[in-house]
C-alpha positions as CSV (number, residue, x, y, z in Angstrom):
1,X,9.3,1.5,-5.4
2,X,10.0,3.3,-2.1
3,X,7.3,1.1,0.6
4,X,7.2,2.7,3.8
5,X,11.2,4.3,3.8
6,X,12.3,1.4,2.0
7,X,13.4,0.8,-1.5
8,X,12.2,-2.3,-3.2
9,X,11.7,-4.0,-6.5
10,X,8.5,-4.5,-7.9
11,X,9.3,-7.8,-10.1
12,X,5.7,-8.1,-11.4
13,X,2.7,-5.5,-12.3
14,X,0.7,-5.9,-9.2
15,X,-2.5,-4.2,-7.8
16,X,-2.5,-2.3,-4.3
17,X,-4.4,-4.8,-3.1
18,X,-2.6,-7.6,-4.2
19,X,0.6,-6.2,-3.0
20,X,-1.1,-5.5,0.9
21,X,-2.0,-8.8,0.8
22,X,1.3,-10.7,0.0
23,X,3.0,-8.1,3.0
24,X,-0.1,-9.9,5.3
25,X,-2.1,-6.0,5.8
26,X,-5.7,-6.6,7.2
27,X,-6.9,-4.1,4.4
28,X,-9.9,-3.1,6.9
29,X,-7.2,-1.8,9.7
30,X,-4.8,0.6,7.9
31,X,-4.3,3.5,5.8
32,X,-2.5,4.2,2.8
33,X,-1.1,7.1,1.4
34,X,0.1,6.6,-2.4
35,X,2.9,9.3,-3.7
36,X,1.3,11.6,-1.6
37,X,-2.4,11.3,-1.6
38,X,-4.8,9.2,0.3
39,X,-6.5,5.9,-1.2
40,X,-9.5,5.1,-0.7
41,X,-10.2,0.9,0.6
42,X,-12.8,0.7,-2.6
43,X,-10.0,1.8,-5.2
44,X,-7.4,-0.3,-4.2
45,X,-7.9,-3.6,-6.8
46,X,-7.8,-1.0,-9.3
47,X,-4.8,0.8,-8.9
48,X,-1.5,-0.8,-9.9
49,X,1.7,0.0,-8.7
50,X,5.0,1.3,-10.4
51,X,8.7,0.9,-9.9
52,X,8.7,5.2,-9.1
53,X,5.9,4.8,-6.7
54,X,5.9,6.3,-3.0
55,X,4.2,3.6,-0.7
56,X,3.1,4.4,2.9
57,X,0.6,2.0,4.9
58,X,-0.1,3.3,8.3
59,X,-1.9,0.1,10.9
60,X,-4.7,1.6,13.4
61,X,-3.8,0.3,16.9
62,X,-6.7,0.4,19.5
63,X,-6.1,1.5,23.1
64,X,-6.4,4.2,25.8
């Protein structure tokens, strides 16, 4: 799986969710865009991630 420019080896079927949370994510403060489209926070326990997957999380920083 490519996770944010990387390549990396899934070595388990694992959720989105699961996954943000190993990587230490605070789901509530980023975005993430799966093989091109957008997923929503409420979908992602549901979706499961594969070796040919495109990964890209995106953290909201605060400031002015």
């Amino acid at each position: 799986m490519k996770f944010n420019g990387e390549q990396i080896i899934l070595n388990e079927k694992t959720s989105l969710l699961e996954f943000l949370q190993r990587e230490g994510y605070a789901t509530d403060k980023i975005a993430v865009e799966l093989n091109g489209e957008i997923v929503p926070r409420s979908k992602y326990a549901s979706v499961t991630l594969k070796d040919a997957d495109n990964l890209e999380v995106v953290c909201f920083v605060g400031g002015g």
